[in-house]
C-alpha positions in Angstrom: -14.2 -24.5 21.8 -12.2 -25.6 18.6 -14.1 -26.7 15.9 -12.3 -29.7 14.1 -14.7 -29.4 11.1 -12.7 -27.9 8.5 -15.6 -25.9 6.9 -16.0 -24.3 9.8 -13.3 -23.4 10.6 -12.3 -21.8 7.2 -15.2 -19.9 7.6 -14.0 -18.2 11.2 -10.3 -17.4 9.5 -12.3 -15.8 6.6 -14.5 -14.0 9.1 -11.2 -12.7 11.2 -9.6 -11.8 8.1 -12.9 -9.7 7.2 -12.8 -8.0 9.8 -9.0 -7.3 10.0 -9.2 -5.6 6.3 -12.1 -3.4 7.9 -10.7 -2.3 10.5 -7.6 -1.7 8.8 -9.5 0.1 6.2 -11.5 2.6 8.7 -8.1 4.1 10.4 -9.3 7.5 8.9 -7.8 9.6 11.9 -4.3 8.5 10.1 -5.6 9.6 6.7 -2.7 11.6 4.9 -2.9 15.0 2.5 -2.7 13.9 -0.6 -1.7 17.3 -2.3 1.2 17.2 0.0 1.8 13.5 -1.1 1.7 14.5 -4.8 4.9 16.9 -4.2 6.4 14.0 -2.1 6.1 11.8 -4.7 8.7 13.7 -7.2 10.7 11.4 -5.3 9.5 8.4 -6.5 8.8 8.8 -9.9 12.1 7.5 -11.1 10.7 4.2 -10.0 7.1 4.2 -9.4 6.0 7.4 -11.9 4.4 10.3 -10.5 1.1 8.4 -11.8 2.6 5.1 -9.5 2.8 2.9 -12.6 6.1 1.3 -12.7 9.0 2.6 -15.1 11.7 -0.2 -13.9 10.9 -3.6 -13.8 12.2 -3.9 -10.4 9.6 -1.5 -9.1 5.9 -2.5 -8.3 2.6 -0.3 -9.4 1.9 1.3 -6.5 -1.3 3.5 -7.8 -4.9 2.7 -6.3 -3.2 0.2 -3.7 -5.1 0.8 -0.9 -3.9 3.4 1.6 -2.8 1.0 5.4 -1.1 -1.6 2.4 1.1 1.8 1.3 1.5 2.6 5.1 2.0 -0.5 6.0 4.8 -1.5 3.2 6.9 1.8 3.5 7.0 1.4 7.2 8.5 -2.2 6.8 11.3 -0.6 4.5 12.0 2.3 7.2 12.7 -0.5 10.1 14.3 -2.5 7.7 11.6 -5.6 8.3 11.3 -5.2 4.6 14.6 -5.0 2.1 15.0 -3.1 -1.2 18.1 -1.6 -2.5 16.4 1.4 -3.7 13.5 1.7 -0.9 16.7 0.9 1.4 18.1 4.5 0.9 14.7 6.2 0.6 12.4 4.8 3.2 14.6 5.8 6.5 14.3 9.8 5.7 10.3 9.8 5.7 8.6 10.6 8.3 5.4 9.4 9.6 3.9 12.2 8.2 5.5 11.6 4.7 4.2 8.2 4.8 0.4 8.8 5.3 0.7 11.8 2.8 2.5 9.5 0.1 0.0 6.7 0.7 -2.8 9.0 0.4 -1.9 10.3 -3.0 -0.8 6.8 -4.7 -3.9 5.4 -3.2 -6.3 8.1 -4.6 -5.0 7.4 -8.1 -7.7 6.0 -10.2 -6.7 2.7 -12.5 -9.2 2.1 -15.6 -8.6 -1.1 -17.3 -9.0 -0.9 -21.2 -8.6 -4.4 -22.0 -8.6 -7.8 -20.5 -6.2 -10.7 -22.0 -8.0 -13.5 -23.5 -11.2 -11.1 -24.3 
């Protein structure tokens, strides 16, 4: 049965969407080696850093994003479902392998904010 009460359902998107991130979040059988990712990244420091904080402006942070996120985005730049010039020449030679060992290392990088603006 639909519910027409918005309230409620809000509340069941919010509850699918919980779930979703968990079970996204427990794939631990597709965890990567993030010592292998480290000497992966080299090749992404022109861009991302070795420490996944942006050195272009074009480039996003990539450090502590959460490891499916990482998965999931350099995936959708190897089939092409997501476009970047620079991700466009990169992404197609990893492997599967390469990916879960690059998310695994830029998602193990701890962030520590030092200040907050307005504060």
């Amino acid at each position: 049965m639909i519910s027409t009460n918005p309230k409620a359902a809000l509340s069941a998107v919010h509850l699918l969407a919980s779930i979703c991130l968990v079970l996204a979040g427990s794939s631990v059988g597709n965890a990567g080696d993030v010592r292998a990712g480290r000497a992966k990244a080299l090749m992404c420091q022109a861009c991302h850093g070795l420490d996944g904080l942006s050195k272009t402006p074009d480039a996003p942070n990539i450090a502590a994003q959460i490891e499916p996120y990482i998965v999931a985005q350099l995936q959708a730049y190897k089939s092409g479902e997501r476009k970047n010039d620079a991700m466009s020449v990169v992404a197609p030679s990893l492997s599967d392998t390469d990916i879960e060992d690059l998310a695994a290392y830029f998602s193990a990088i701890e962030i520590n904010v030092v200040k907050m603006p307005g504060g």
